[in-house]
N, C-alpha and C positions, 0 to 999 in steps of 0.2 A: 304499700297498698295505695290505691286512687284515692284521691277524695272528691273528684268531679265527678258529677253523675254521669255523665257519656263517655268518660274514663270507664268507669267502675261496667258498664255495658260495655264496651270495647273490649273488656279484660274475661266476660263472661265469655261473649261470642266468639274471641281469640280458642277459647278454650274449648268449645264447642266446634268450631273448624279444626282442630287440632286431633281432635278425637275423630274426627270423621275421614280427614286426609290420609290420618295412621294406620284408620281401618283399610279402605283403597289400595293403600300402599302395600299395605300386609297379605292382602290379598293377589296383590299383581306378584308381588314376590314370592309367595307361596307356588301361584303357577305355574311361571318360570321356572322355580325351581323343581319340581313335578317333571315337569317336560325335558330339561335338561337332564336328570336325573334317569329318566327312563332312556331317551337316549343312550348315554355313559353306558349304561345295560344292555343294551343292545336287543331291549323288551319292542312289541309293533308298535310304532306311531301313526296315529293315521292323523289323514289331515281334518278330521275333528276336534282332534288334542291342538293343534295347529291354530283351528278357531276359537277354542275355549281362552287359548290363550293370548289372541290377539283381541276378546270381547275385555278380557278384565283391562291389558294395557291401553284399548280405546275407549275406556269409560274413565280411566285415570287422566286422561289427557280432554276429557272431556268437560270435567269438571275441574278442570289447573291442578290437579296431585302432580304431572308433570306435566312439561313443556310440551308440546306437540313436534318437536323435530327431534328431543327424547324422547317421544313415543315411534316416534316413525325408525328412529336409530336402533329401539329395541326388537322391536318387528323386523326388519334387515336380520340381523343377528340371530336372531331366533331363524326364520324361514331358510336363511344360509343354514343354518345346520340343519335344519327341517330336509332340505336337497342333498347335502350328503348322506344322509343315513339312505333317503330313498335313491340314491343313484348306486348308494354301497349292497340295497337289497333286493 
């Protein structure tokens, strides 16, 4: 445990950023995995699923949950599959 006071805040707000980037993350990953998932299915994707899921990954990048050329990497990757399924339907 700290025993300096700016420690002992450093170790709250540590904990407090921690809770909150988790949440971000849990969320970006949730809808990813949603959209991937429906693809695999070969359920309709439209390009609103498309944007839902490029709002959570641009808010994660917005606020440092991830780096911005890991967001831009994940976006790639997503939208490339986003084109196959629509060139496949």
């Amino acid at each position: 445990m700290p025993i300096i006071k700016s420690a002992k805040k450093a170790m709250r707000r540590s904990a407090v950023l921690h809770e909150r980037n988790s949440e971000f993350k849990l969320r970006m990953k949730m809808a990813i995995k949603k959209f991937i998932k429906n693809v695999a299915k070969w359920e309709a994707v439209s390009f609103d699923d498309l944007k839902k899921v490029y709002k959570f990954v641009d808010k994660c990048a917005k606020v440092w949950v991830i780096k911005k050329k890991t967001a831009a990497r994940k976006k790639s990757r997503i939208s490339r599959l986003f084109n196959t399924v629509q060139k496949k339907a």
